[in-house]
Structure formats: structure tokens, C-alpha cells
N, C-alpha and C positions, 0 to 999 in steps of 0.2 A: 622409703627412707625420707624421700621431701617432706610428708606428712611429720614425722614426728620433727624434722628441724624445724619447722614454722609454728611446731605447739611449744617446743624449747625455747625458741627467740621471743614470744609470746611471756612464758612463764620472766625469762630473764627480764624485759621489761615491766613485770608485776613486781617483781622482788627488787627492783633498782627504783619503782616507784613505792613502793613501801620503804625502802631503806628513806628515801628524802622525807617522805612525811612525817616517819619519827622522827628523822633528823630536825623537821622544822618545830614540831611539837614539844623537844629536848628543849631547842634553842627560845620557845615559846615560855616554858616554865622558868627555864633558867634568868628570863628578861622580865620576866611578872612581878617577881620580888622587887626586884630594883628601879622596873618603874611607880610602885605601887611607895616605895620609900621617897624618889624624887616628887612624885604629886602631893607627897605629905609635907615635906620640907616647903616644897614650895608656897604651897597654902599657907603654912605658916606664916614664913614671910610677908605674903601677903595683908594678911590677917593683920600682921604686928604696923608695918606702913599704912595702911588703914586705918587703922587706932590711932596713930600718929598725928593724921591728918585732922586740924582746928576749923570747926566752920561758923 
């Protein structure tokens, strides 16, 4: 019986480490969008203060 509880405690730490990794790869895509919109805004910004500047 020790044998299959050390193959079960095993398995339970594969399926608790795959639950996080989706977890992070969820949380991955769900952040892509919106950083990919703040680097655009920001550029902008940039862009336009740049332009601004007389030399």
C-alpha cells in the first residue's frame, strides 16, 4: 500500500503543478492585451512631446 501512496502524492503534485502553470499562462494572455495597448499609448505620447520639441 506505501507504494501506490507515494505514486498518488506524486501524481497530486503534477496536477497542482499544472493547474499553476495554466493558471499563469491564463493570467499571461489575459495581461498581453493590455500591455500591448499601454506601450502603444505610451509611444504615442511620446512621439507627440518629441514633435513638440523646437531645436
Amino acid at each position: 500500500m506505501k507504494k501506490f501512496r507515494k505514486g498518488q502524492s506524486t501524481l497530486e503534485y503534477v496536477i497542482i503543478l499544472a493547474a499553476v502553470i495554466g493558471a499563469i499562462i491564463a493570467v499571461a494572455v489575459l495581461i498581453k492585451g493590455n500591455l500591448n495597448t499601454s506601450y502603444t499609448t505610451l509611444g504615442t505620447k511620446m512621439e507627440n512631446k518629441v514633435g513638440e520639441v523646437n531645436f
